[in-house]
N, C-alpha and C positions, 0 to 999 in steps of 0.2 A: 088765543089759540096756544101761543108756550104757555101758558098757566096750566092749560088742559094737558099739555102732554106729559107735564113735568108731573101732574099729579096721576094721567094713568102709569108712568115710570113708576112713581112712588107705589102706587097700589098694585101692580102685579111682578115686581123686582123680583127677584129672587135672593134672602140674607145673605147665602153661601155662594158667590158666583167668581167666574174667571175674571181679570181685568178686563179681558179684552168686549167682553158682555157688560160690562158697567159702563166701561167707556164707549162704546162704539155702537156693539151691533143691537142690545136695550135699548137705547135710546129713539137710534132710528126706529127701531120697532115700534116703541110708544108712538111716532108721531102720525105711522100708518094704521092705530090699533084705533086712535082715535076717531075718524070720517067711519072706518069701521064699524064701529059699534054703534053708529047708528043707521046701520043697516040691516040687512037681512042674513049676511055674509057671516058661515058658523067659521068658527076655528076649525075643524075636519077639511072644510072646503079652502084654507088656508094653508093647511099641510100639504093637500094634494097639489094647489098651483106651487111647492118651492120647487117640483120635479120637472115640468117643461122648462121651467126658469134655468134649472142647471144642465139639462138635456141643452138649451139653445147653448149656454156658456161653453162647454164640455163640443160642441160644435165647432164653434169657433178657433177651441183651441188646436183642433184639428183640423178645418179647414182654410186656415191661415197660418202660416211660418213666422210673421213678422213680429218684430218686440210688442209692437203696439196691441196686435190680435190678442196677444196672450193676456196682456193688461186688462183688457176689454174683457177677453173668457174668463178671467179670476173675477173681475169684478162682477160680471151676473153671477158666478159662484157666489158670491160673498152677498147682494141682493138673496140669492135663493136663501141664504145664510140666515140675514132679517127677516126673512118672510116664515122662515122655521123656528125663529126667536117670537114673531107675532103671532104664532098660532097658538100657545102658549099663553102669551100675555093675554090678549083676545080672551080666553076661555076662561082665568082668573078673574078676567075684568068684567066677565056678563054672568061669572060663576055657572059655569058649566064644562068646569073641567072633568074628566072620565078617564076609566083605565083601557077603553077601546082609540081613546083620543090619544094615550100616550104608547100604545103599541102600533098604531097609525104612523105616529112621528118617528119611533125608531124604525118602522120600517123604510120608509123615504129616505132614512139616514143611510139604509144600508145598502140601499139599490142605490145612493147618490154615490157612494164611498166605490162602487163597482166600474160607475160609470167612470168618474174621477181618475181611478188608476188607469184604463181601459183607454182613458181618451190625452192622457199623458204620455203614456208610454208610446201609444202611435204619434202621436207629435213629433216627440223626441227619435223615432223611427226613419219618419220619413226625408229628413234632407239625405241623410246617408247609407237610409237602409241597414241599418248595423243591426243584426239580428240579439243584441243583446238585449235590447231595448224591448222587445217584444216577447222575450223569453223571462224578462225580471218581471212585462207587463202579467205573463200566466201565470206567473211564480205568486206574485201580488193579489191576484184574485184569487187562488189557493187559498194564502193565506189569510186574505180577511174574508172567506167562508168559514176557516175555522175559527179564526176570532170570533166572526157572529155564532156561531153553534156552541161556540165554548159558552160566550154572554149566555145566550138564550138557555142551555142546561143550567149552568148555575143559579139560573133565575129559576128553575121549576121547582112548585111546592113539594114534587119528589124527594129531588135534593135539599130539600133544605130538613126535610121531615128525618134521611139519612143519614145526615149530619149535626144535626141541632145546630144549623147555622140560619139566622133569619131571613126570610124570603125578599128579594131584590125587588122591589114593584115601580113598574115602568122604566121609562129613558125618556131623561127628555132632551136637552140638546147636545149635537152631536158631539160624541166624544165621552158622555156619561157610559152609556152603557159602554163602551171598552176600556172604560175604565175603572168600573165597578171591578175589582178582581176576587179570582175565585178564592182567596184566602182573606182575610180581618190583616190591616195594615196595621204594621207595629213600627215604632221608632227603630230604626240599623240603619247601616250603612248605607244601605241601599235607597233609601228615603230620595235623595239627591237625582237617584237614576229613574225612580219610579215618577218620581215630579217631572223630571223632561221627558219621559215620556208620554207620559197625559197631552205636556203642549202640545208633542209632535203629535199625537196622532189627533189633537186638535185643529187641525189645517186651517180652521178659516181666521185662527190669531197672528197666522202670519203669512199664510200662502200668498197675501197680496205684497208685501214686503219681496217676497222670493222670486216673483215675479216683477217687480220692478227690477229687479239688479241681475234680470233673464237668467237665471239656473235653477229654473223648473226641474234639470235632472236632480239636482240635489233633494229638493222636497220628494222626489219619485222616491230614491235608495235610502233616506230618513222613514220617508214612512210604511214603507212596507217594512223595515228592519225593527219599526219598534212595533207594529204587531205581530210579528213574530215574533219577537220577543215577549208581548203579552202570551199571546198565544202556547206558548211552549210551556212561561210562568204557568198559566192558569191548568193545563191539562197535567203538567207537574203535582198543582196543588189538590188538584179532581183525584189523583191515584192515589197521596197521602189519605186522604178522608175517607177516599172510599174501599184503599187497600187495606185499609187494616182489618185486623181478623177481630170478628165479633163472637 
């Protein structure tokens, strides 16, 4: 049985990956891809179970206060995480992966990313009622609507036909497409700030860390502050390209 896993690992990895997908959440995935594939079970019908999975997590962490609850909520976040890691591996592994399968997976991503903010912010709400908590919570869903709109433009063969810049095709797990940016990365200064941003707004490489040491708010005001800060980058770089006079 680890013979098999280690060798579906090997054969649906991905070269280019985060650490925290090499070490962690890949691997568990290989070991769920495997009993998998020999069933009936596609990868589509794998992307669609990570969203009850994070709907229950995203539950919890609102309908309990205590350290423990929260542990418990990240961790079926971080489950629903693997299971959007094996929908992926899965479809590599029976070769049948699809550009309807990987606009399926960003979408999950983006209604999970909703939920996420949504069910943090009232967490952090409810011992004391603090209306700020609720107000950074609308502020947050703002802004990773336009995050997701900004991705989703930049990705169209429109823009890319009006810029001669190449067309972005799919997302696969979370955190790619926002961080696809709407301009070609170059070596500056900035390299440093654009790299922590990826992690951040990569949640599930540390969200469980954040929550063990119970300051969930901190992950709340990090991650909405670095897609706003995508967010503004990439609508910045949309008026560059597309303001100039032709």
């Amino acid at each position: 049985m680890l013979r098999a896993i280690a060798d579906a690992y090997r054969r649906t990895s991905k070269p280019k990956d985060i650490l925290w997908n090499k070490l962690v959440a890949r691997p568990l995935a290989a070991a769920l891809i495997v009993p998998l594939a020999r069933t009936r079970v596609t990868p589509n019908q794998v992307t669609l179970a990570t969203l009850p999975v994070f709907l229950l997590g995203a539950a919890v962490l609102i309908a309990c206060p205590t350290w423990g609850a929260l542990v418990a909520g990240v961790a079926l976040l971080e489950l629903s995480y693997v299971l959007d890691c094996a929908d992926g591996q899965l479809a590599r592994l029976k070769g049948t992966s699809s550009p309807v399968g990987a606009h399926l997976d960003f979408l999950m991503d983006e209604l999970k990313a909703f939920v996420l903010v949504g069910a943090v912010a009232i967490r952090l709400w409810r011992p004391g009622h603090d209306p700020r908590f609720l107000i950074e919570g609308v502020a947050g869903a703002v802004v990773l609507a336009s995050a997701i709109s900004l991705t989703t433009f930049v990705r169209r063969p429109e823009y890319a036909a009006a810029t001669g810049r190449a067309v972005a095709h799919g997302a696969g797990d979370y955190g790619e497409g926002f961080a696809a940016a709407a301009a070609p990365r170059r070596r500056s200064p900035l390299a440093l700030v654009e790299a922590i941003g990826r992690f951040v707004v990569h949640y599930p490489s540390y969200i469980l860390f954040v929550a063990l040491a119970n300051r969930i708010d901190l992950f709340l005001h990090a991650y909405v502050a670095m897609n706003a800060a995508y967010a503004a980058r990439s609508l910045l770089a949309i008026g560059r390209a597309l303001g100039r006079a032709r």
